[in-house]
Every structure is written in C-alpha cells, then in structure tokens.
FIDREN-378259 format. One record per residue (C-alpha): x, y, z. Coordinates in steps of 0.1 Angstrom, whole numbers, plus 5000, padded with zeros to 4 digits. Layout:
<recs>
XYZ...
</recs>
This chain:
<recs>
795753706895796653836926796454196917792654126902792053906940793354196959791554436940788054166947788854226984789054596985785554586967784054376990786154567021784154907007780854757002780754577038781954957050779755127030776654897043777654907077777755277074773755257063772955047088774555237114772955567096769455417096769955307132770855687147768155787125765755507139766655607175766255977167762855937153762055717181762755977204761156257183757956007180758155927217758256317230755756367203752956127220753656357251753656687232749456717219750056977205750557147172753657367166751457707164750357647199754157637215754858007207753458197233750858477228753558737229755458577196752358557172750958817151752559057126754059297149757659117143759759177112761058817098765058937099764359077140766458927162764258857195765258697223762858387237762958147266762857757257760957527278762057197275760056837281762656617274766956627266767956837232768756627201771656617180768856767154767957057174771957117188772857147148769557427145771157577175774557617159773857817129775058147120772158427140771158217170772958257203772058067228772558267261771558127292770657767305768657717334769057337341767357327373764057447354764657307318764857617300767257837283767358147269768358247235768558527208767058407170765858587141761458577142761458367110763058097127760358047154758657827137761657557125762357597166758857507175758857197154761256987176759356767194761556797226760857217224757657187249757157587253758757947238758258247254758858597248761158757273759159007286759659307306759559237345759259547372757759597404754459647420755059897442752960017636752859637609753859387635750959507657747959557638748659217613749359017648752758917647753559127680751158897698751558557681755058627694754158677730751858357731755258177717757458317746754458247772753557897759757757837766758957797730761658107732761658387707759858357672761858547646762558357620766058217627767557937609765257987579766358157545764358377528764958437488764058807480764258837440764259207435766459487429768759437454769959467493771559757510773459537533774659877549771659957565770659937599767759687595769859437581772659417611772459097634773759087672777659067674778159227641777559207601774659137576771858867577772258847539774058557538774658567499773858777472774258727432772858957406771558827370770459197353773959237340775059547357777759327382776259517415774059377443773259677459769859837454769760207432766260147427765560107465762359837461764459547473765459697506762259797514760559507504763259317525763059507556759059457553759859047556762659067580763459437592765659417626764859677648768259837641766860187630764260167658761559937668758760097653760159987619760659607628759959387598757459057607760758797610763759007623765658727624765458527590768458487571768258687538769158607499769458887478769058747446769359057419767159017390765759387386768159677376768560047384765360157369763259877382763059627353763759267344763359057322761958677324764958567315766558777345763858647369764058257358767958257364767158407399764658137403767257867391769958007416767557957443766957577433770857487430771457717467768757577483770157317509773057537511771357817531768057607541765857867514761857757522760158067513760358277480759358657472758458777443757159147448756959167412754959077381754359137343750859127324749258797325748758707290749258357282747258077305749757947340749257607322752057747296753358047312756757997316757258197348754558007363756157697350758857777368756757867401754657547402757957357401759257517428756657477450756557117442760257097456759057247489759257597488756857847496756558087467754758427477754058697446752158987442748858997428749459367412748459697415745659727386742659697408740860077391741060237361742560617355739360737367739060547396736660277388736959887402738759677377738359257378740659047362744059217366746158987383749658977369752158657361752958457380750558577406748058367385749658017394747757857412750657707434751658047440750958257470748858567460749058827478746659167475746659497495744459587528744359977540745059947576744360357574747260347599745760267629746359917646742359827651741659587620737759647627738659937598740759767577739659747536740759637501743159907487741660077456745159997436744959617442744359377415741559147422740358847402739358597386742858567361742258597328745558457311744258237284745157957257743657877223742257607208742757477173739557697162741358027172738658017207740458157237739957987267740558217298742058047332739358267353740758107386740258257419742758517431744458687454744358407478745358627507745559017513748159187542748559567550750059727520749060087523751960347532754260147547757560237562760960087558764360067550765560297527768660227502770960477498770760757472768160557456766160577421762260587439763160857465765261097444762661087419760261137444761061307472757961257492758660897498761761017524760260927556763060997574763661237600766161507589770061427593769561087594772560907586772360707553772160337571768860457593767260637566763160517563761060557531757460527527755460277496752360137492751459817467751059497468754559457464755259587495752059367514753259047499756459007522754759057556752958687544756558587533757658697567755058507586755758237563759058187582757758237621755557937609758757737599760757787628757957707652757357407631760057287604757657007590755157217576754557187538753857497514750157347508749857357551751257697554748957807523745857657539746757807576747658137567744158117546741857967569743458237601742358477581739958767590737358797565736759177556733459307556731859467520734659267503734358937477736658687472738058817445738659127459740358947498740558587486740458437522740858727539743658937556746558847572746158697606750158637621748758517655746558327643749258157617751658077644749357917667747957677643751657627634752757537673749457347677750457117646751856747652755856727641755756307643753356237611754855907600755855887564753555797543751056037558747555857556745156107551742456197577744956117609744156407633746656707626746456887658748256817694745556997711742857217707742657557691740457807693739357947657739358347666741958607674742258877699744959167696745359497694741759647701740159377680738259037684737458897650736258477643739058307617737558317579737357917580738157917546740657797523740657947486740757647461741057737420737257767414735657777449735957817483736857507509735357507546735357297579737557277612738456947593740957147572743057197601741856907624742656577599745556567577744756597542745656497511747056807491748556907522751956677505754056827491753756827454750056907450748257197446745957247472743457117455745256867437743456457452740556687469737556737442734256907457730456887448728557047473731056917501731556567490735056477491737056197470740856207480742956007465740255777448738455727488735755917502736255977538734656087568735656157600739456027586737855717583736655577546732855597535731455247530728555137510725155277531727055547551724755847547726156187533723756387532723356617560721956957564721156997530724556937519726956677511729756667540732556487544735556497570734256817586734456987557731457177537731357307505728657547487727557597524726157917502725657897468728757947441728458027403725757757389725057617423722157387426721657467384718457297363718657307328716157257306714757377267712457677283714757817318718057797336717157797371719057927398717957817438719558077450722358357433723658367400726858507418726758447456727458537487730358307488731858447461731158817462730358877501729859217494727259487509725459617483722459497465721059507430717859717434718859997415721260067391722360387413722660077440724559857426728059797436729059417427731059327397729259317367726859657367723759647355722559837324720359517314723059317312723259037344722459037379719259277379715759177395712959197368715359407345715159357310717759197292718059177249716358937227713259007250714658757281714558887320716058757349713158747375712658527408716858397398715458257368716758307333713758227303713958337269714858177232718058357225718858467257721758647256724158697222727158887214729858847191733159037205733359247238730259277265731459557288730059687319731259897344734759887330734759477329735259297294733658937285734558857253734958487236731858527210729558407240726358247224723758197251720058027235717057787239718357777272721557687264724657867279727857807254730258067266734357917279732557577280730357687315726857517308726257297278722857117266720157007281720956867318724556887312727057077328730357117307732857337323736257257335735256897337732956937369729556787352728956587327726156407310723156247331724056227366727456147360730056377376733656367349735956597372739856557372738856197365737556147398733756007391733255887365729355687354726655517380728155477416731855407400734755667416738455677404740855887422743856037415
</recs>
C-alpha cells in the first residue's frame, strides 16, 4: 500500500514537473515570439531587402566564407546567439556604440541570418582607400587677425580634438610638435591589424598637417588650426586600404573616447563606391549617428568627377560622402595663387546628385539623387607633412616637395584630391568651436555654407554652396549668441550684433553665397543666420523640421515669420514668392518649379534645370555650345530640337503622346539614366518625379489636388502637421 502510494506521488511529482516545464517552455517561447513580432512591426521589410547590394547576385559560391557587417535594431536573441554559435561562423568584432558587428559566415547562410527580426541591415565589408600659401588664399590668415583685433586672443584651434581616421600620424614630424615639447596627438589606436600607428602610406600625415599643421617645418606650410589636439585613429594600412569593418571600429573608438579628449569634429578623407542608398548604408548609418551625438563629420566627396578621356562625370560621389548629415567636401584649383577671383572646380572632383540606390519589392531601383558636395576647399597640389620613408613618395618620387637634405621630420610632399581639401573645412571646423563652443554640427554646416563664395561657371552640383570662406566662418561664429536658453524656441534672434555678408582678403572682395545646400534644393535669406532655427539642434539634419515650397516654411508643425508664428490672414505672398522668416526659396526656378500638368503639355515657367541648380555659363544654342549636364543629341535641354516619338521641347514646354521612352540606359555625354523611365500622354513616370494629371509624386513633395504630403508636414485643405 505504501509502495503503490509512494509510487502515486512520484507520478503526480513528474507530471506537475513535466507541465511546469511546458508552461515555462511555451512562456520563453511566447516572450521570444513577442519580441521577434514586436522588432518585426519595426522591421517593413522583407529578408531579401536586408542584404546589401554587394551580397546579392551569383557572383558568391554557397560554401565562401565572406565576411559581413550586422546592423542591429534591437538586442540579439537567444535564437540568433545559438545561429551564431555553429561550427563556420566567427563572429569578429562588436561595435556596441554603433550596434553592429562584424563576422565571417559561409554565403549560404545569409539568408537564415537575414531572417531574424532583430538583424536590421548586412553589409558587405568592402574595400576602403583614400581619395587622394592655404591659410591665405581660403581666409583663415585674416579671420584670425579680426579675432586678435576684435580682443579674443589667438584662434588655433586649442582645446578641441580632432579625429583623423586615416593611415596614420608621424608623430615625429615637425608639424606635429607643440611649445614646450612633444606631439599634439594625444592618442593614437590602429584597427587594420598591422599593430603600428605610424603612417607607411604617408596620406594621414599629410591629411593631418592640412587640418592642423604647426608651423614647425616653416610657416609657409601651417595647416588651418595649428593648434587642435589630434587623434590618430588607424583604420587604413600600408598600401592605403581598409575595410568597413576597419573604418566602423575607428568610428566606434571615437564615440567611447569622445569626452575623454573633447573629439567634436571627424575626418574622413576617404571613401568606397556608393552603391547601396545612405538610408541603409552602413557607413552612413554610422555617420548620421554620429552627427546626431554632436560631432561634426567631414568626408570626401571623391575624386571621379571625368572619365579616362577627360570628360565631366555626374553622380560619382562616394560613401559616406552621400549622407546627408555628412559634411561633403569637393576640390577647388586655387592655380596657386592667393587671389580667389581665379579659383575653379578641379576636373578630378566628384560632383553630384548621389546615385546610391534601394529596391523595391518589383526589382525598381530607386536612386537617392540628393544634392552633393555641400561645400568645396582648395584641393589642388597642396603641400604638407611628409611621413617618413613612405609608400606615396617612394612610389612616386615626384610628390617629394622637399628641398634636398632635409632631415626626415621637416620633409614636405605635394597631393591633390579631395582628400586632401576636405580637412582645411575640418580645420576651420575647429577655429569655429573654440571661438564659440555652443555651436551645433547643423550651425557650423549652415555657416561654413552660407560664408561661402559662390564660383562663377560652376553648378551646385559641381560647388554645392560654394568654396571655403575661413573668415567669413569665424566671424559668423564670434558674432553668434553663447546664452540661448535650453529649449531653444525657434526664430529668437541668433546674432549679438550685425554682420556684414561679404569678405575681403587677400586681393579679393567677393558677396557670401547666401545659401545653405538642403537634400533636394537650395535654402536662402539673412534669416538663416539672423533667427535661430529649427534643424540648427542637434540631432536633425539640416533640413530635418524645415520643409520648403517656394519659401514657405513649416518648422516644427508652426509657420513663422519674422520668429514670430503666422496666424490666420497674415499674408505670405510677397514678391512672387512665398517667404517666411527671411528666408526664400526657388527665388530662381529648381527642377519642376512652377510645373502644370495636364493630358496634352508639361509646362515649365521658366527652366527645366535652372539657374539655381546648374549656375553655369554656357547655353544650349548649339550642340557645339552646350556645356551643362545632360548634352544634347535630342535628348533634354535643347530649344526647338527634336526629341523621339515626334515630341520637341520649344518655348520650355514639353508636348507630345509618348514623349520620351526607353527601357534600360539613356546616355549622354558620358551620364547614365537608367530605371526603365516611361514618359507619355503627358505623364512623367520615371523614380516617382511627376505622376498623373495635376499631381506631383516625388519624394513626397506634392500630392493630389492642391494638397501638399511632404515629410507629413501638410497634409489636405488648410490643415498643417509638423514634425
């Protein structure tokens, strides 16, 4: 009896165990799909579209072992940490402070990778290499004097750290040394695997010395900030290249150092093909988070701006140079002389718009086609420290600018790129910082831009705003309040005083450019520097709370004029344009400006492509004539020139029934539009620009009868939501 009792208990022991078991096992499993559901709502998309451009295709054998970087959107599951254990995958790097990590898997496992909700983005680990009299003729030499003169001491960028991500820092040489003795590199760590942080290549010292150069080796060689206090962060080895992997642990470094050595500005004098669109791009990713945080990311735009036979290329601007957050920087030919009346665009540097794209569901690409370079700076046969016994100048000894028996720490070099232009911005970056500590990235952005000197014969996607103006930089800077309460309301008055908007140094008088270059237009007004505004926070883009239609301006869900809100009956209509807060947009006409659409003719009132956006000097009269960016050969931009299908452009009207067609590549003077662009019955259905009768569908800006759908900003009769 009591053997068959105790034998009743252990039955009912095991079955309660057992059952709590389930429960328990039905409860993690509950939680887990719970958490798979959840990250899924926030995923929207299908697993195809996590792999990156790079990883698709049949150019990878299943068994290849490749290795990828993971983006993640949320914390890893036990699910994916038991895929992550097997046999073949090595996880090699984690980059907390930017959710990713790096890891080497077979191709044929992509896919099982890319189905775990939390997996947001995998990228291919691409290569990464670089892009290969200043202080005078750029302005820095007199921005400085007004500092001294106006009683704010010397401007040289002390107490602010500057991140150079390159291929390293001769910290021997002579342009590094600081009064009293030793290096202003404060720290230097190297991720290509090669345990050095010197520089065999020799791009990093030069590129370094072009930001913050002392005048140890001579004053005619000073960098822009000879005082900033330098990072060498190693992420390019002995030949030059990197990997994203290499570059994203830089950038993580930087993000964990940051208070540590007060690091506001970043350079990035290097790049790799822009492929996939910056909205999944993982070193953009990386970039736009940065800049959230408060620093000041400056890259280079590239050097693909002709072709092997020297013909203008558009749409060559290389990752991450196609973030919009970024800085990017192009190259202006100062043909050595310190008069900027002169000064051009560089034949080598890339221009715009970008052309990294995604897909949809239907296998459509959908290029980004954003505005870039946003700023251009000398970049033509510069001269500057040169590392010893380095790759660049033994392999090419006509780089050696040095005068012969130099010693090894004064020795000078010679490079041009955009590489070597973008760290005279970083530079200025951080004379703006010390003279004014509480500027954001968006402020320094928009000042640097809107300082600018526009160059004549040149578009905007050639200069974006212009080129480099350091004087006029650092008095906007000095001339900009430091006591902005926190919040900031937007459209308080920005400036302690008033400032003059043109520049006067060395030979040259030039007006500022006025401008500040936004993702698809151009921004005016003395409002941009007069009222505080919205994007100028940090964490925005600098068009982020700021939508535009013909200068009318909803920030933040307001509209606002003269920093005070627009009521019901205030008039904005002035001057044939909308204008709000000072500030005027489509003063000229953009792409589809002032656009009617109907079943028999698109019509223009003014440009198809205008003077805002390609400010060049020639003219379309001739095909001999014709210098802009698409070329005629009846294809766009002609004056009563013939195009197929029996359609003309005449008077800026396009009329026709089939307009335009072409399935694959349209290519004219060495520029590809591809996308199967359909264009008929006076319909244009090509990256979602113009769509049906009276609507505009594209990016958002238009849509439907008079209502405007952008960034969710109007939206129906009358009735606005902001941000």
């Amino acid at each position: 009896m009591f053997t068959g009792r105790k034998h009743l208990v252990r039955l009912v022991s095991t079955f309660l165990l057992t059952a709590l078991l389930l429960i328990y096992t039905n409860h993690f499993n509950s939680v887990e799909a719970a958490h798979a559901e959840h990250l899924d709502e926030h995923a929207g998309v299908q697993q195809d579209d996590k792999l990156s451009t790079h990883l698709k295709g049949n150019n990878h054998q299943p068994d290849e072992t490749l290795t990828v970087i993971v983006t993640l959107r949320g914390s890893s599951s036990s699910r994916l940490n038991v895929f992550l254990a097997q046999n073949g995958i090595h996880k090699r790097r984690e980059m907390k402070n930017l959710s990713t990590f790096s890891l080497s898997l077979p191709w044929r496992m992509l896919t099982e990778l890319a189905s775990y909700p939390e997996v947001s983005h995998i990228s291919s680990n691409e290569v990464v290499y670089t892009l290969g009299h200043i202080t005078r003729t750029t302005g820095a030499e007199a921005g400085q004097v007004a500092a001294v003169t106006a009683g704010r001491g010397l401007i040289d960028g002390s107490g602010v750290g500057l991140a150079v991500l390159d291929s390293g820092i001769d910290v021997n040489h002579a342009q590094f040394s600081q009064a009293g003795g030793g290096s202003r590199v404060v720290a230097a760590v190297d991720f290509t695997g090669e345990n050095r942080t010197d520089d065999p290549y020799g791009h990093g010292t030069f590129v370094a010395a072009a930001a913050a150069g002392g005048s140890g080796a001579g004053t005619a060689y000073t960098g822009i900030a000879p005082g900033v206090s330098l990072l060498n962060i190693r992420v390019l080895n002995s030949q030059g290249q990197g990997t994203v992997e290499s570059v994203l642990a830089g950038l993580d470094w930087v993000a964990a150092h940051a208070r540590q050595y007060n690091i506001r500005i970043i350079n990035l004098s290097l790049g790799t093909p822009a492929v996939e669109s910056y909205k999944y791009d993982v070193l953009c990713r990386a970039v736009h988070g940065l800049v959230n945080s408060g620093f000041v990311a400056f890259v280079a735009a590239g050097n693909g701006g002709k072709d092997d036979a020297g013909r203008k290329i558009y749409g060559a601007i290389y990752s991450p140079g196609d973030e919009p957050s970024a800085f990017t920087i192009g190259a202006s030919n100062s043909f050595q002389t310190d008069e900027r009346g002169d000064d051009g665009i560089a034949t080598y540097s890339s221009r715009g718009p970008t052309r990294g794209y995604w897909t949809d569901e239907d296998g459509v690409a959908h290029h980004d086609n954003l505005l870039k370079p946003d700023l251009v700076a000398p970049g033509n046969k510069l001269v500057f420290a040169q590392a010893s016994n380095n790759l660049l100048v033994t392999t090419h000894p006509e780089l050696d600018a040095s005068v012969p028996g130099t010693g090894p720490s004064m020795k000078m070099m010679q490079l041009s790129g955009t590489s070597v232009a973008t760290p005279l911005a970083a530079g200025t970056a951080a004379l703006m910082l010390q003279l004014n500590p509480k500027l954001t990235p968006n402020m320094i952005k928009a000042f640097m831009e809107y300082s600018a000197q526009k160059l004549n014969g040149y578009g905007v996607l050639e200069q974006g705003a212009g080129e480099l103006n350091i004087e006029g930089a650092m008095r906007l800077a000095a001339s900009t309040r430091q006591d902005l309460a926190s919040p900031i309301q937007i459209g308080q008055p920005l400036l302690t005083g008033a400032v003059t908007a043109s520049s006067s140094f060395a030979g040259s008088t030039f007006n500022w450019s006025g401008e500040i270059v936004r993702k698809f237009n151009v921004m005016s007004g003395v409002g941009l520097i007069t009222r505080f505004q919205g994007p100028y926070c940090s964490g925005a883009l600098l068009g982020d709370g700021v939508v535009l239609t013909d200068g009318l301006i909803i920030s933040n869900g307001f509209l606002l004029a003269g920093g005070k809100r627009i009521v019901d009956g205030d008039v904005l209509w002035s001057n044939n344009h909308f204008q709000a807060d000072g500030l005027t947009i489509s003063d000229d006409p953009l792409i589809s400006d002032a656009v009617d659409v109907s079943q028999q003719a698109v019509t223009f009132e003014g440009s198809i492509v205008s003077d805002t956006l390609m400010r060049g000097s020639g003219s379309v009269t001739s095909s001999e004539s014709y210098d802009g960016i698409l070329r005629p050969g009846s294809v766009l931009l002609s004056t009563g020139e013939t195009l197929s299908n029996g359609s003309s452009v005449s008077h800026h009207q396009l009329m026709g029934d089939g307009i335009l067609m072409g399935i694959g590549d349209l290519n004219a003077n060495g520029i590809a539009v591809s996308d199967s662009v359909v264009v008929s019955d006076g319909i244009i259905f090509g990256d979602g620009i113009i769509f049906g009768d009276g609507i505009i569908f594209g990016d958002g800006i238009i849509f439907g009868d008079g209502i405007i759908f952008g960034d969710g900003i109007i939206f129906g009769d009358g009735i606005i939501f902001g941000d």
